[in-house]
C-alpha positions as CSV (number, residue, x, y, z in Angstrom):
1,X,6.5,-7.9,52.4
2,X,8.2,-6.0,49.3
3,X,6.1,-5.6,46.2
4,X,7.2,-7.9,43.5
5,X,9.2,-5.6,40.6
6,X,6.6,-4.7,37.7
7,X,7.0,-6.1,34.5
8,X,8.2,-4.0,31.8
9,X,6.2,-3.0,29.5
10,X,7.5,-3.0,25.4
11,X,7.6,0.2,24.2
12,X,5.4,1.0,21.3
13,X,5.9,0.1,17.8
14,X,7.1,3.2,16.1
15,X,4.3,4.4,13.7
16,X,5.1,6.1,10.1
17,X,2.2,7.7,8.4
18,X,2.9,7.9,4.7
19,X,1.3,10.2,2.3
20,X,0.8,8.0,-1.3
21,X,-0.5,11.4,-3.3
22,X,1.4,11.5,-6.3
23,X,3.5,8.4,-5.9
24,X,4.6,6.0,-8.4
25,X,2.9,2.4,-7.5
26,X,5.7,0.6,-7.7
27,X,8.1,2.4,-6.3
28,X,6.6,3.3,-3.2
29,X,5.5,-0.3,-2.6
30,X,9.0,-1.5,-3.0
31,X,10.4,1.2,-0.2
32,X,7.4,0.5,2.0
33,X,8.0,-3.0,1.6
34,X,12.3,-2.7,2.8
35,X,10.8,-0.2,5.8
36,X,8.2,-3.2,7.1
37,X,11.2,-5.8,6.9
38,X,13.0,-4.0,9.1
39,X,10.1,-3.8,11.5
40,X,7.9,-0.6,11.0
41,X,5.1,-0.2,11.2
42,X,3.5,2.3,8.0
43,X,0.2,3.3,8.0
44,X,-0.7,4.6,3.9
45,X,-3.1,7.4,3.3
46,X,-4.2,8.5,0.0
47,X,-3.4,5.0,-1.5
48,X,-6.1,6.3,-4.5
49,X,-4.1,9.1,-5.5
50,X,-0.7,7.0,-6.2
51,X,0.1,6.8,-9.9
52,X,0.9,4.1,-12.0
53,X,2.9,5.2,-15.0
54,X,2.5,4.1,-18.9
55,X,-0.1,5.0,-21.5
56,X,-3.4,4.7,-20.3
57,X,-4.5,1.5,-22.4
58,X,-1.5,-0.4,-21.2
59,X,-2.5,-0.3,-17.8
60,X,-6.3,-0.9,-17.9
61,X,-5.1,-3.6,-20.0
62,X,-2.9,-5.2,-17.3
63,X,-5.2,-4.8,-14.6
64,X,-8.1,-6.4,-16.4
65,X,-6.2,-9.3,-17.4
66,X,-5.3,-9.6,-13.9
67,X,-8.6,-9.1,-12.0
68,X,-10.0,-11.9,-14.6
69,X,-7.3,-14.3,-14.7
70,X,-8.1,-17.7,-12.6
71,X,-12.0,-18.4,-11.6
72,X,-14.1,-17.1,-8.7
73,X,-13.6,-20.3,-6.8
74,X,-10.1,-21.5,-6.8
75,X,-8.7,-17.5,-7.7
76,X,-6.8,-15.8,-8.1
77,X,-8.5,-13.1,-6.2
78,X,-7.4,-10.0,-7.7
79,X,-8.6,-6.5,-5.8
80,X,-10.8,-3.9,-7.2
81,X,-10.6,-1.1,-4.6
82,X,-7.3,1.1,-4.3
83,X,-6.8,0.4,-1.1
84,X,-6.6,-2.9,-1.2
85,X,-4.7,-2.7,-4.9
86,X,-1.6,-1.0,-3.3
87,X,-1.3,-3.8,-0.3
88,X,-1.5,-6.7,-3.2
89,X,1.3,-4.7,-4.9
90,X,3.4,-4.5,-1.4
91,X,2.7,-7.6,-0.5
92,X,3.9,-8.5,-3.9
93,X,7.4,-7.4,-3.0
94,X,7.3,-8.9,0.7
95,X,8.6,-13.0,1.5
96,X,4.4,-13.0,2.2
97,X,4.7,-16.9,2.7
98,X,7.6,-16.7,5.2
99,X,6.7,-15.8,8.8
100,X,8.8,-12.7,8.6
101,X,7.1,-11.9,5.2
102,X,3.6,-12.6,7.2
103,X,4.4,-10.5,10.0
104,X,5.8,-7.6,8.2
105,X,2.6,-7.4,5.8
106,X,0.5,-7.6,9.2
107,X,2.4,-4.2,10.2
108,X,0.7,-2.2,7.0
109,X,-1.9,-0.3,6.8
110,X,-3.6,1.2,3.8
111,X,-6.2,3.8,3.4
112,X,-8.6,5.5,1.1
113,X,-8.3,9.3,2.4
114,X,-7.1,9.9,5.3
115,X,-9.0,8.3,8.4
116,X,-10.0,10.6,11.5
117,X,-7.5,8.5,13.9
118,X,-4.7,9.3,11.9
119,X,-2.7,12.6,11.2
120,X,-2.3,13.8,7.9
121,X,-0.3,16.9,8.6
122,X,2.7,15.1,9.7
123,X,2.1,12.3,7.0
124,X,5.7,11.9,5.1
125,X,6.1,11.8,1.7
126,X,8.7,9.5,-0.2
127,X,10.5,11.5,-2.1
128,X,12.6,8.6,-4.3
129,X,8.9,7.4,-5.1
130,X,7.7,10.8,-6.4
131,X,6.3,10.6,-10.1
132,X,8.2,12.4,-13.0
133,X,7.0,14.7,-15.5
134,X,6.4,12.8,-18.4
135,X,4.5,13.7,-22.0
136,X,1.9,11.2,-21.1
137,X,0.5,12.2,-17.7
138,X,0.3,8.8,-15.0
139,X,-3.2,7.4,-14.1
140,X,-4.3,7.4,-10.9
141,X,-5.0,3.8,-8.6
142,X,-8.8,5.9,-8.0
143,X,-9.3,5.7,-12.0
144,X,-8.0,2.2,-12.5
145,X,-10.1,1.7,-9.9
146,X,-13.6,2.8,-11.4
147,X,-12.5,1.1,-14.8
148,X,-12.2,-2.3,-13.0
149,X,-15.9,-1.6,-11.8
150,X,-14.9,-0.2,-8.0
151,X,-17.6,2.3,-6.8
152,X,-14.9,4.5,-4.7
């Protein structure tokens, strides 16, 4: 009796490890967010050393009216942690309530540091996201972080 053909396996999902250290918020959420469309998956390390640029007031400012706008019940539920800042701010450039917006945000990963699983050496860096030199030097997600109350 011949053996029944095997099933083919899918290959595996092809696995980008980016390196957020010294990227601009934004802009790296906004490439990271065209990347996951298209059906990568990213993995984020160093999400507390991206920048987000303006004078410092500004954006403590902004991210305090944020994290208090709505109520703890009913939201919304604005994040503290770096981490979980940068995925709200991808997400915030995603179709997140379309199931190809869903399924794309379910391919990131973020991460404070770089975990043991995952290689930092070969991490890539996005160069169109890098931050400029500017007279009034960016504030890092870690420090906007610890102002909103985060122990990190």
């Amino acid at each position: 009796m011949p053996d029944a053909p095997k099933a083919k396996s899918a290959p595996a999902p092809k696995v980008a490890v980016v390196n957020a250290s010294g990227l601009v918020l934004g802009r790296a959420a906004s490439l990271i967010a065209q990347r996951l469309l298209k059906g990568e998956h990213i993995v984020v390390i160093h999400a507390e050393k991206s920048v987000v640029t303006g004078s410092h007031t500004a954006v403590v400012d902004e991210y305090t009216i944020r994290r208090a706008r709505g109520s703890v019940r009913s939201g919304p539920h604005y994040p503290r942690y770096p981490d979980r800042i940068f995925r709200r701010t991808v997400r915030g450039m995603l179709p997140h309530l379309k199931t190809r917006g869903k399924e794309a945000y379910r391919r990131l990963e973020v991460h404070i540091g770089c975990p043991p699983g995952v290689d930092g050496g070969s991490a890539e860096s996005l160069d169109r996201a890098k931050a400029r030199p500017t007279l009034i030097p960016p504030i890092t997600l870690e420090q906007v972080s610890r102002l909103l109350g985060a122990r990190v």
